[in-house]
C-alpha angles and dihedrals in degrees: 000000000000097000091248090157102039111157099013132136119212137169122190122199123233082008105150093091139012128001091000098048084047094056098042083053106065094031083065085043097056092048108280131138111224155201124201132183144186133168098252113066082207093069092038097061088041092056090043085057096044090046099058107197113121126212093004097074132066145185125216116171120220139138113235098224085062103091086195086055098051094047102052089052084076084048109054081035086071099034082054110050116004105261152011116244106154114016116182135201106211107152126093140103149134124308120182101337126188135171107291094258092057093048129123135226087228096047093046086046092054090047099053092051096050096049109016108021094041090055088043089050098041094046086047098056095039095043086061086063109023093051086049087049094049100234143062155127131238106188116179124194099216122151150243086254080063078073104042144002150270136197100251109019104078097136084052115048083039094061081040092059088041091053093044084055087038098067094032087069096039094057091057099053099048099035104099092049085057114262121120119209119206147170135228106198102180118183111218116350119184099235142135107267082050088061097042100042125359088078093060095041091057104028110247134128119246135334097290094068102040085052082053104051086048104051097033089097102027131105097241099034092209123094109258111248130241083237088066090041085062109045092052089053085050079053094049095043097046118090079248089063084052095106095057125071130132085046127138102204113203104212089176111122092257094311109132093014083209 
């Protein structure tokens, strides 16, 4: 790898499988230290093995929907390892949806901290050392249904489009200290939680046709790969990422075309 990424500190949220191992993986890859995190020590210790890297990895377990959690990644980051340069806010996803009418406010409030809340608290806590320092990267993992809608998944594509405004604003208000606020906003991922849970939420029987009902109107008509994913958040956190920030990037497949 060409080192894009030499002398930085990162930390990625929900990072022991799928979209968040990829990226902490080429973040390590490209020359990062960093720290990853996941609700289960088990996994934790199994990534930190897989991964390989030595000291310049670490675990710190937390669930995203714990503001307390969140915050003390940033923490630890810093205790760690000196210093936060690219935090990103990786974890999210759907829990028991239902057509709206059948929603819960329980179901709604879990859904808003572990999209929404998680990326607010997370921002929060790395923007009060990375503005000070005079450089960073926020880098949040929405969605294309940030951009647009599903039956089904109300409480998600709602915290997605208030992700994708989120980071728009932020940007705005840290740019000139040097930190630069983006969002991801894949279409359909083959990942664990799309196998666990996306079937059931739209009602649909097994991978194959969730993947379906996803590509079907997409450019590419193939889901993008966590491996894609990862190389454009190398790209964002990179100084040559530096001139773009309040953008919602569609990595879709040519899903939403804005």
């Amino acid at each position: 790898m060409s080192g894009r990424l030499d002398g930085r500190v990162a930390l990625v949220t929900a990072s022991t499988r799928s979209i968040g191992r990829a990226i902490a993986e080429s973040f390590v890859s490209e020359g990062a230290k960093v720290v990853i995190n996941g609700r289960s020590t088990e996994k934790g210790e199994r990534a930190l093995a897989e991964m390989d890297a030595g000291d310049d990895v670490a675990f710190r377990p937390g669930s995203a929907t714990d503001r307390g959690a969140v915050e003390g990644l940033v923490d630890f980051a810093i205790e760690r390892f000196g210093r936060l340069d690219i935090a990103v806010a990786n974890a999210g996803g759907i829990g028991d949806s239902a057509p709206i009418i059948d929603m819960s406010d329980e179901e709604w409030q879990y859904e808003l901290d572990l999209n929404l809340n998680h990326t607010f608290w997370l921002t929060r806590r790395a923007l009060r050392h990375m503005v000070p320092a005079g450089w960073g990267r926020i880098i949040a993992i929405s969605s294309v249904e940030g951009k647009q809608g599903k039956p089904n998944v109300a409480g998600y594509s709602a915290n997605k489009h208030a992700i994708n405004g989120f980071v728009k604003a932020v940007a705005r208000e840290v740019g000139r200290s040097g930190v630069t606020v983006n969002a991801i906003c894949p279409g359909i991922v083959e990942t664990d939680m799309l196998r666990e849970r996306a079937g059931a939420s739209l009602g649909l029987d097994g991978v194959g046709a969730v993947i379906e009902h996803f590509v079907k109107d997409t450019a590419l008509q193939r889901p993008v790969t966590v491996e894609e994913i990862a190389a454009f958040a190398v790209h964002l956190a990179s100084d040559l990422g530096g001139g773009f920030s309040g953008g919602t990037i569609s990595l879709d497949g040519g899903d939403a075309y804005h």
